[in-house]
N, C-alpha and C positions, 0 to 999 in steps of 0.2 A: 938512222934514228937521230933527231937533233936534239937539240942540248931542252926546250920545253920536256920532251917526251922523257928522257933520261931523268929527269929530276921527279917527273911523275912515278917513274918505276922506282925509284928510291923512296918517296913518300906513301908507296903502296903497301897494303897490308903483310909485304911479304918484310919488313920492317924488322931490324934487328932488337928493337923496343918493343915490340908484341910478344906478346905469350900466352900461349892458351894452358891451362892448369885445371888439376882437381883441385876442390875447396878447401883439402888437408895442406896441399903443398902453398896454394896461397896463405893462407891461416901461417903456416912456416915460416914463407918468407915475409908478410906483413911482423912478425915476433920479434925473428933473426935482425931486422931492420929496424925496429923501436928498441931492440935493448944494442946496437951497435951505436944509436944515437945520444942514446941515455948514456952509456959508456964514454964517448968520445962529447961529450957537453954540445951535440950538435944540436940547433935550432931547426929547423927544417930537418923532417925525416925523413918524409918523399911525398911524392906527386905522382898521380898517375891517375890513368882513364878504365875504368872498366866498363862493358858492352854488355846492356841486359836488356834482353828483346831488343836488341839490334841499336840501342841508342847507345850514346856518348855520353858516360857521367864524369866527371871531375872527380876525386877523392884527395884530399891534403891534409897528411898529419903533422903536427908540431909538435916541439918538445918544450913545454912551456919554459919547464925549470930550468931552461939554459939559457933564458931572458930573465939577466936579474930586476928588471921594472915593472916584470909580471908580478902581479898579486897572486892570481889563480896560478897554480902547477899543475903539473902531469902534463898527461897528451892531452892533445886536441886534435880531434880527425871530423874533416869537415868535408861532407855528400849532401850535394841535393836539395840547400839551403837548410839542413841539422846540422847540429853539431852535438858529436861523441866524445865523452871524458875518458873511454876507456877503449882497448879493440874489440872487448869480448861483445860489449852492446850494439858494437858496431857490427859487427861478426854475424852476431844473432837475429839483429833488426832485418841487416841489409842482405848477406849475403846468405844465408842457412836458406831464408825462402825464395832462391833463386833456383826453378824448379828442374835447373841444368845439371848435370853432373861436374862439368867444366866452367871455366869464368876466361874468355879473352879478357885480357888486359894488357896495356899500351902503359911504358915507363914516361914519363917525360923527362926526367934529369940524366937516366944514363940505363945501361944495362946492368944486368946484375948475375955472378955468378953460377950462385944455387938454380936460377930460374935456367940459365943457357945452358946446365946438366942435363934441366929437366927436361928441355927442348930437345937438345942431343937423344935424350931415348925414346924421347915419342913424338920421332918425325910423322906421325901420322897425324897430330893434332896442328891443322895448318890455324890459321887464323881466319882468314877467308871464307871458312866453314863454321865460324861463330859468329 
């Protein structure tokens, strides 16, 4: 295997940043991650891609109130060219009529926890198949 091929199987879907999820445990961890940010004053909540009918969307949420030169507060979670003041509308818009039962999603900052439990017990949900 030469080093092109090697870097290919590392950017493949088998990808420690993917995860495939029911829409409760997402809903979970999009929460667990807006209130550890709102907690620690962090600006950027996260970034990540989720796959609906097979495409690549962007999703980035902010925390406004942790930019003191913002006017507007709250979050901002921004898909698709919208932008959401809250998750719940975000939740409901975007993800409730996703007629899948599961949602692939790709982290881009890092991995997370909660999600690598969930993975651990449903080695059945590959990514590859979403």
């Amino acid at each position: 295997m030469g080093l092109k091929d090697f870097f290919n199987k590392i950017s493949s879907k088998n990808s420690i940043f993917d995860y495939v999820v029911d829409k409760d445990t997402f809903k979970t961890f999009v929460e667990k991650t807006i209130e550890f940010a709102k907690e620690h004053e962090l600006e950027i909540i996260d970034e990540f891609y989720i796959y609906i009918n097979g495409e690549k969307q962007l999703v980035q949420i902010w925390n406004l109130d942790a930019d003191q030169f913002k006017a507007t507060k709250g979050i901002s979670i921004k898909y698709n060219g919208m932008e959401y003041t809250n998750f719940e509308g975000f939740y409901e818009k975007v993800i409730q009529p996703i007629p899948a039962e599961y949602i692939h999603i790709y982290l881009t900052l890092r991995t997370d926890d909660f999600l690598d439990e969930y993975k651990k017990n449903h080695p059945e949900l590959k990514p590859q198949d979403f």
